[in-house]
N, C-alpha and C positions, 0 to 999 in steps of 0.2 A: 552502510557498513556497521552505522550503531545505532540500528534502528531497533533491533529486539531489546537492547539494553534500556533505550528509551524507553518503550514497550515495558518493558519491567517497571519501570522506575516509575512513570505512570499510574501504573495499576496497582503498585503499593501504594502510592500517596491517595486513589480515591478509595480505595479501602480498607484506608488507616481506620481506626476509631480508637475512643477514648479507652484507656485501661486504668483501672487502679494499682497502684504502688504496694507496696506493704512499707513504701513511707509517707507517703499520703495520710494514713491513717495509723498514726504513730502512737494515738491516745489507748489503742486495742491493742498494742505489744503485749504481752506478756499477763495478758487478763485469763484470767481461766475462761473457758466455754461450758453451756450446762451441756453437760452427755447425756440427761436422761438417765442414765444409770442411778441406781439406789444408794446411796452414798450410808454408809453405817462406822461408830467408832467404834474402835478396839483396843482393847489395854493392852499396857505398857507387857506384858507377862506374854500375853498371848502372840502379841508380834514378834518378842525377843525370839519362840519357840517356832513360830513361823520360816523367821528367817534363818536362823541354826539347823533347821530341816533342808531350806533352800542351799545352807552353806553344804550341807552333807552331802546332797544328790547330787550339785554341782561336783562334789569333789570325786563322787563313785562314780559320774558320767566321765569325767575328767582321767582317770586310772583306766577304765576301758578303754576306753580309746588310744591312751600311750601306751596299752597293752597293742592292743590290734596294731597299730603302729610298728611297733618292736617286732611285733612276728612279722609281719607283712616286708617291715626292712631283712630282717633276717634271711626270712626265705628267698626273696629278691638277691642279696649278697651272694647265698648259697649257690642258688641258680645261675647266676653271674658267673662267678668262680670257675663250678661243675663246667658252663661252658667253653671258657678261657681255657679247660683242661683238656678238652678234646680236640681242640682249634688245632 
């Protein structure tokens, strides 16, 4: 009757094997990694204008989209409606 479950239970335990934690090796939390990447500094000027760029395209992608939104509800409502009227 519990013989497959036996069968289970078996055959995890001989094919356990050891794993690593990510608490095991708690000394590496929060260490940086090297990425290989070329790492370069950049002034205080140059990042302010950077990110006022990033603040602006985010905000024009941001208006598009609650544009398209708006008509898409709109028209959705309309269409709605128009149908409720012929019903």
């Amino acid at each position: 009757m519990f013989g497959s479950a036996a069968h289970m239970i078996a055959s995890l335990r001989s094919n356990k094997r050891e794993r690593e934690t990510i608490f095991e090796n708690k000394s590496s939390i929060g260490k940086a990694r090297n990425t290989g990447l070329p790492m370069q500094e950049i002034d205080p000027a140059e990042l302010k204008a950077f990110q006022e760029k990033v603040k602006r395209e985010k905000r024009h992608s941001d208006i598009r989209v609650a544009i398209i939104l708006g008509i898409f509800f709109t028209l959705s409502l309309l269409f709605f409606l128009k149908i409720k009227q012929v019903i």
